[in-house]
Chimera marker file (.cmm) of the C-alpha trace (Angstrom):
<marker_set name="trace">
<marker id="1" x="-19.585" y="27.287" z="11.809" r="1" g="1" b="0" radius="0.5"/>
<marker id="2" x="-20.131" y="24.706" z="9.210" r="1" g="1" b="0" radius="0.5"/>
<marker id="3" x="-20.307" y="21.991" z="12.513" r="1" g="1" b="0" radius="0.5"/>
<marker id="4" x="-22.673" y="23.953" z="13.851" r="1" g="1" b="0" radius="0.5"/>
<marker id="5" x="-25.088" y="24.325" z="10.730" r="1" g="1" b="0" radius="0.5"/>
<marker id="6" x="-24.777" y="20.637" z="10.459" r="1" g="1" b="0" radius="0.5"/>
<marker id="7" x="-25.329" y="19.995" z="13.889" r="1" g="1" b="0" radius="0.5"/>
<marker id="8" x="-28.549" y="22.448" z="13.527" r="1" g="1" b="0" radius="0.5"/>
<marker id="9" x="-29.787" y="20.789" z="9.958" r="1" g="1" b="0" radius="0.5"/>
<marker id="10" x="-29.661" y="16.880" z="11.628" r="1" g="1" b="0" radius="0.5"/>
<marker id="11" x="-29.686" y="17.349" z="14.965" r="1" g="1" b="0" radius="0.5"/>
<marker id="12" x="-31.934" y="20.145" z="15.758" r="1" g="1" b="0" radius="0.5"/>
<marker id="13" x="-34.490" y="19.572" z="12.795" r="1" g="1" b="0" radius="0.5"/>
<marker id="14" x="-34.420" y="16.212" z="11.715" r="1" g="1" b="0" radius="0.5"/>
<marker id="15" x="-33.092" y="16.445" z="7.894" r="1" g="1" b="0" radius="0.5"/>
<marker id="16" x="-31.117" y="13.580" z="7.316" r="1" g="1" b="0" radius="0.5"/>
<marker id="17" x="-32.249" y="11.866" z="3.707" r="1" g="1" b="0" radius="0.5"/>
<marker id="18" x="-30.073" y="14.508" z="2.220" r="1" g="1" b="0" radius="0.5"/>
<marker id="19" x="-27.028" y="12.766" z="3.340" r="1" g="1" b="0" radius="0.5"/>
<marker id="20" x="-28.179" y="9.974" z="1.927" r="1" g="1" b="0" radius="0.5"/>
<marker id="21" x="-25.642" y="9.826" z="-0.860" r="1" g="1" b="0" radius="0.5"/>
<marker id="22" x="-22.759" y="9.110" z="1.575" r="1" g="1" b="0" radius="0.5"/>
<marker id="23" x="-24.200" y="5.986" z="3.344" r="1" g="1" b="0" radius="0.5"/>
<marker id="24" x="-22.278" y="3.551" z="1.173" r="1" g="1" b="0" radius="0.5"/>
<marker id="25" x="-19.081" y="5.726" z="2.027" r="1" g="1" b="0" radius="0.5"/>
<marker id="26" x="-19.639" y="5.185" z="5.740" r="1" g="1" b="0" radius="0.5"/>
<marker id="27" x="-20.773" y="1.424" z="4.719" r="1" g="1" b="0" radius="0.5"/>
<marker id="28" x="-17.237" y="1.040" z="3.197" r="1" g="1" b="0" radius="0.5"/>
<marker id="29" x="-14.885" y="3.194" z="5.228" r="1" g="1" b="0" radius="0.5"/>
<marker id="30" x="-11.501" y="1.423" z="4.697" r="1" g="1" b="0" radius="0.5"/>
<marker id="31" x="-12.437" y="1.248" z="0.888" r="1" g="1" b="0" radius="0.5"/>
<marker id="32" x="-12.837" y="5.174" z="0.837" r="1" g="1" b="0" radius="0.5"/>
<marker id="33" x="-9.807" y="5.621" z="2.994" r="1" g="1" b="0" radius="0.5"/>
<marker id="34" x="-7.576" y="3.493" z="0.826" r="1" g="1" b="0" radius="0.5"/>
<marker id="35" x="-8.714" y="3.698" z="-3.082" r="1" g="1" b="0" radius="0.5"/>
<marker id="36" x="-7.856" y="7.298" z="-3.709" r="1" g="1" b="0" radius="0.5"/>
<marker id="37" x="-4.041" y="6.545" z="-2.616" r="1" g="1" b="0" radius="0.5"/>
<marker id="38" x="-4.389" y="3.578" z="-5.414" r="1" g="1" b="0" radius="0.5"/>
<marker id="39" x="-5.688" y="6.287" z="-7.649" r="1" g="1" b="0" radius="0.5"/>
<marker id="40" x="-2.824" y="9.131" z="-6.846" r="1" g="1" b="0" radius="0.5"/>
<marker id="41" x="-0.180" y="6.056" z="-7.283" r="1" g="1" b="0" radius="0.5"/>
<marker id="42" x="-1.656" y="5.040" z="-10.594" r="1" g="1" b="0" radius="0.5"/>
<marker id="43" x="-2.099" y="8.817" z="-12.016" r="1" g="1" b="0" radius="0.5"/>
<marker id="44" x="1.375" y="9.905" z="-11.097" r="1" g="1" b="0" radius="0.5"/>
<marker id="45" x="3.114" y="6.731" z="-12.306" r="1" g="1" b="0" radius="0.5"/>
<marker id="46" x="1.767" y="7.016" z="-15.722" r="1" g="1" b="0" radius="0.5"/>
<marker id="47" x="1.565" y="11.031" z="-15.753" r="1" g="1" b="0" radius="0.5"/>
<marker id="48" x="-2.073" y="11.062" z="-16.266" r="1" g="1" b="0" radius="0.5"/>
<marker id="49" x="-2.808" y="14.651" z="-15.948" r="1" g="1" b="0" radius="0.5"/>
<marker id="50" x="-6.197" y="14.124" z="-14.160" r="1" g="1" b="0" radius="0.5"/>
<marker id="51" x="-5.030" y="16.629" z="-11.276" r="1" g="1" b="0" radius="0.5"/>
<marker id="52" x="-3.866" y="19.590" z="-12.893" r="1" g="1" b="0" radius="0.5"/>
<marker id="53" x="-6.064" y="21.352" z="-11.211" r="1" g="1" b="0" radius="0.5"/>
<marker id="54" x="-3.708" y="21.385" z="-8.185" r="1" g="1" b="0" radius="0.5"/>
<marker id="55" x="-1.395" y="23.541" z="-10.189" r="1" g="1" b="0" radius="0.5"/>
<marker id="56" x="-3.578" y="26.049" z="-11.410" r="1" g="1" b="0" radius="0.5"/>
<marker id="57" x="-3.253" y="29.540" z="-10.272" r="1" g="1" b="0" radius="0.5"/>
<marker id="58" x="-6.808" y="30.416" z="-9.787" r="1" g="1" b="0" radius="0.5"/>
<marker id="59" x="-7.905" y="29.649" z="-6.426" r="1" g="1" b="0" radius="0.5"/>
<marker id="60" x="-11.615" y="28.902" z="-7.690" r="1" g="1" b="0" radius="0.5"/>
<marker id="61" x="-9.790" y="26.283" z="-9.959" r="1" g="1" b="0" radius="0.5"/>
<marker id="62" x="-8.399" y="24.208" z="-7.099" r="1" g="1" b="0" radius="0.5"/>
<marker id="63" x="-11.441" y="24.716" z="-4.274" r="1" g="1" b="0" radius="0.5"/>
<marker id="64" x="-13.827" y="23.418" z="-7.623" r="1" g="1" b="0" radius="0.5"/>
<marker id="65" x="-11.101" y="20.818" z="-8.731" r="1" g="1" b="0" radius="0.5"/>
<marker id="66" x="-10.545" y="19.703" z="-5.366" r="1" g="1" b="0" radius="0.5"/>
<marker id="67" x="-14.407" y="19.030" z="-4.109" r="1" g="1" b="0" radius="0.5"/>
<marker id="68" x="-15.271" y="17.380" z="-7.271" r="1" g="1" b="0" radius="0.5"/>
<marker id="69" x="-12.028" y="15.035" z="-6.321" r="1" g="1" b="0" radius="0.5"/>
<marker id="70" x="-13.624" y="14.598" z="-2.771" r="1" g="1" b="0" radius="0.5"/>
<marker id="71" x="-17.494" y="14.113" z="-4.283" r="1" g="1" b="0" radius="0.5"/>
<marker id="72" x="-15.798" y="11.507" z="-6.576" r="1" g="1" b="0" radius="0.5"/>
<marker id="73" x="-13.971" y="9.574" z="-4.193" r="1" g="1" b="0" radius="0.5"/>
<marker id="74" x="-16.355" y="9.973" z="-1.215" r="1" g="1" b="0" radius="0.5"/>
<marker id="75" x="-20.064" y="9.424" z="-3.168" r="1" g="1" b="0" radius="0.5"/>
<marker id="76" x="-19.807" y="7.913" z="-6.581" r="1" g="1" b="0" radius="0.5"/>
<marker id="77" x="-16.430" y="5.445" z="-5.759" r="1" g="1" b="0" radius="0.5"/>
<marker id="78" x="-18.057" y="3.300" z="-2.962" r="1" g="1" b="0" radius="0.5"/>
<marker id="79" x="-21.186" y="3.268" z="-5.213" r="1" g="1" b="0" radius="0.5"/>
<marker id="80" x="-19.182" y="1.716" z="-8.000" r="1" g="1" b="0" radius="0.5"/>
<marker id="81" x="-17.108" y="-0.361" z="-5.835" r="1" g="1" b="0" radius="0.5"/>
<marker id="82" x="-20.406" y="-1.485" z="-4.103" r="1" g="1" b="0" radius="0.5"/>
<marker id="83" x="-22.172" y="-2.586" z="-7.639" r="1" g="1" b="0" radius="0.5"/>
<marker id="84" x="-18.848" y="-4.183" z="-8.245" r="1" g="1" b="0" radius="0.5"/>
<marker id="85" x="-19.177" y="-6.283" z="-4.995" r="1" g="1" b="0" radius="0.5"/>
<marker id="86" x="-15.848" y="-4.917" z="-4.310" r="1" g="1" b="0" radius="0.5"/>
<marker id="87" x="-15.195" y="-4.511" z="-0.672" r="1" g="1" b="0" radius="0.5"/>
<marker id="88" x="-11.844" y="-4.429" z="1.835" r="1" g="1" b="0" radius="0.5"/>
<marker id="89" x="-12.517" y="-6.528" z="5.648" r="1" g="1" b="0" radius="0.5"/>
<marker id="90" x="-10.236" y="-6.355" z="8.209" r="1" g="1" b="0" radius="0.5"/>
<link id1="1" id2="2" r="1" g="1" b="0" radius="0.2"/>
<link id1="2" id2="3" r="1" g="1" b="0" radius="0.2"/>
<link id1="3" id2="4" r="1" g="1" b="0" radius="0.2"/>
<link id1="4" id2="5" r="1" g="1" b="0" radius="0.2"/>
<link id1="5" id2="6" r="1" g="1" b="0" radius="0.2"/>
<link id1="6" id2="7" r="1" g="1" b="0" radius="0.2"/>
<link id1="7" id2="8" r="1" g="1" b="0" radius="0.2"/>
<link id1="8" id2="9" r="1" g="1" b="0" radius="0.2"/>
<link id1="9" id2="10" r="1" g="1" b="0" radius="0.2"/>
<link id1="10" id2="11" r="1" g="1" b="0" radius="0.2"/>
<link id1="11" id2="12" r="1" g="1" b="0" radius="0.2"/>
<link id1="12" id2="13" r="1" g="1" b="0" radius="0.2"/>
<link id1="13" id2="14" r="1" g="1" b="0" radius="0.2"/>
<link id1="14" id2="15" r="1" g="1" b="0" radius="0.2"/>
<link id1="15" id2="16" r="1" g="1" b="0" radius="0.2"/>
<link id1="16" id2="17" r="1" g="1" b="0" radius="0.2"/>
<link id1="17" id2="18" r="1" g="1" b="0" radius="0.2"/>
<link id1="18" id2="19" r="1" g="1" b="0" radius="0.2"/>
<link id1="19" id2="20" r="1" g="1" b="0" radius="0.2"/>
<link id1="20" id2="21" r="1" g="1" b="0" radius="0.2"/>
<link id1="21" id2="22" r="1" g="1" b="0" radius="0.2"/>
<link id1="22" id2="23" r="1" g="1" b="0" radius="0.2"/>
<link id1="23" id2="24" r="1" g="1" b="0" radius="0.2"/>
<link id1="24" id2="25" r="1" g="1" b="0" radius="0.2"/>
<link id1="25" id2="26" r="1" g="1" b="0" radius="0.2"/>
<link id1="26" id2="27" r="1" g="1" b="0" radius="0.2"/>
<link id1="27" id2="28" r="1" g="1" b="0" radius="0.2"/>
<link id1="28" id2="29" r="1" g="1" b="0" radius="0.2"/>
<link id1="29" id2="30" r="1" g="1" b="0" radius="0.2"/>
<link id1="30" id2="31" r="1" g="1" b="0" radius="0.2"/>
<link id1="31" id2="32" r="1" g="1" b="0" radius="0.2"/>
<link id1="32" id2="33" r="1" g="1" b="0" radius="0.2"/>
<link id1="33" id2="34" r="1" g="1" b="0" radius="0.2"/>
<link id1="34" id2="35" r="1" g="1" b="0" radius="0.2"/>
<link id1="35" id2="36" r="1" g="1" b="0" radius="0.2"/>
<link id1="36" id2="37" r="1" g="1" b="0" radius="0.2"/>
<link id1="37" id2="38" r="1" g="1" b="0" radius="0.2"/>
<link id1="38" id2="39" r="1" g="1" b="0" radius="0.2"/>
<link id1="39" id2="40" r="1" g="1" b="0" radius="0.2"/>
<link id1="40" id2="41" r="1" g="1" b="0" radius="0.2"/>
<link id1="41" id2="42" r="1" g="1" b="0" radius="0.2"/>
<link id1="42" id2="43" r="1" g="1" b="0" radius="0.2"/>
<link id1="43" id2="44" r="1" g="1" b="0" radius="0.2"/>
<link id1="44" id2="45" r="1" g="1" b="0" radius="0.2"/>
<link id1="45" id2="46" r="1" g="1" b="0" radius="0.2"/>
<link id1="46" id2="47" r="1" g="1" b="0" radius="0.2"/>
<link id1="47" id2="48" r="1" g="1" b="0" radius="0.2"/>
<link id1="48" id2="49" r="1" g="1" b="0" radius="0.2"/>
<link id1="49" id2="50" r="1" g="1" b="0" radius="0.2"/>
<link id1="50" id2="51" r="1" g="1" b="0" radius="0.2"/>
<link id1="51" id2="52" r="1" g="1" b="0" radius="0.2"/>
<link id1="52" id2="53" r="1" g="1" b="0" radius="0.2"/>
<link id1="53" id2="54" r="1" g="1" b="0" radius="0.2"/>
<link id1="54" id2="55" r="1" g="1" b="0" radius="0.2"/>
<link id1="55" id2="56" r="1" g="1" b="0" radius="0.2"/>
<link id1="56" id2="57" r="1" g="1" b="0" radius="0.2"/>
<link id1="57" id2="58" r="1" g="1" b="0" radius="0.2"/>
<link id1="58" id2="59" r="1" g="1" b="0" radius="0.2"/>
<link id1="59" id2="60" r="1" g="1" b="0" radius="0.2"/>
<link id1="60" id2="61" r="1" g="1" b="0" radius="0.2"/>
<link id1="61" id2="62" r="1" g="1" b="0" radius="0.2"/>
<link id1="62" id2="63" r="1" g="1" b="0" radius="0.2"/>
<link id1="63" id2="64" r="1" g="1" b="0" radius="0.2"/>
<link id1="64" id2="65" r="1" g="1" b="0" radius="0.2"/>
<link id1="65" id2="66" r="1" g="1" b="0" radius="0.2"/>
<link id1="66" id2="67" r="1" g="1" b="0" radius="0.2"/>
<link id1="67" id2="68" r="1" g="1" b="0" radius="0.2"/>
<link id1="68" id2="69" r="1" g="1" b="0" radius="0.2"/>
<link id1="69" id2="70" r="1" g="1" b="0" radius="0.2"/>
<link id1="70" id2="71" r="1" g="1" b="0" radius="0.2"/>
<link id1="71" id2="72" r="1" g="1" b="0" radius="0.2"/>
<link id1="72" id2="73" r="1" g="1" b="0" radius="0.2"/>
<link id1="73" id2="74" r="1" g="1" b="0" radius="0.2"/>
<link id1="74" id2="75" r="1" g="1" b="0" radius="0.2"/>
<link id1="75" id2="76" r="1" g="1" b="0" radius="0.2"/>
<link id1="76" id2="77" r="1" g="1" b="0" radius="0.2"/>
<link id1="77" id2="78" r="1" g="1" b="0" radius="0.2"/>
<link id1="78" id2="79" r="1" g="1" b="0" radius="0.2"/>
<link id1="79" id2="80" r="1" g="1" b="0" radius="0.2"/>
<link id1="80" id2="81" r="1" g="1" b="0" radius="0.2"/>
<link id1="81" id2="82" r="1" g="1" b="0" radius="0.2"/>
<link id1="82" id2="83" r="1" g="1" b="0" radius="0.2"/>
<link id1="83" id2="84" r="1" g="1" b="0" radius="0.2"/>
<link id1="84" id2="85" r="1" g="1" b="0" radius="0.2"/>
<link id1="85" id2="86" r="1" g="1" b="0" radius="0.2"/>
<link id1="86" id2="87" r="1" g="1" b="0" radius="0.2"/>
<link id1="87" id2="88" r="1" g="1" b="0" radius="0.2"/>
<link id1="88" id2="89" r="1" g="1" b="0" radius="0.2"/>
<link id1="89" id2="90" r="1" g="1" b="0" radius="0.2"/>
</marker_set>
């Protein structure tokens, strides 16, 4: 369903600057793909309790905790890493 509603919202009627905040994520794929495992390394070897959201009981708490993770990593990370001039090439 959500495939579809996408499909419809791009395809079908030609909205597309919303996306706009993920273009540097696409620009910088193997960045994306590869930072947030640097990130889960780093928090669990110093038991940083950023992700304690993943053992809450509340269901709300991890859906919330867990696409504010993905937001983070997917939108405002390769902005960063792109002001930084940071950048992986195969």
């Amino acid at each position: 369903m959500l495939f579809s509603l996408l499909f419809w919202i791009i395809d079908i009627r030609k909205k597309i600057k919303w996306g706009n905040f993920l273009k540097p994520a696409g620009a910088n794929s193997l960045t994306v793909y590869l930072v947030p495992d640097m990130f889960y390394y780093i928090i669990w070897q110093f038991s940083l309790p950023l992700l304690f959201y993943k053992n809450s009981g509340a269901p709300l708490v991890v859906i919330a905790g867990s696409v504010i993770w993905a937001l983070v990593m997917g939108a405002a990370l390769p902005v960063l890493l792109e002001r930084l001039h940071f950048r992986l090439r195969l």
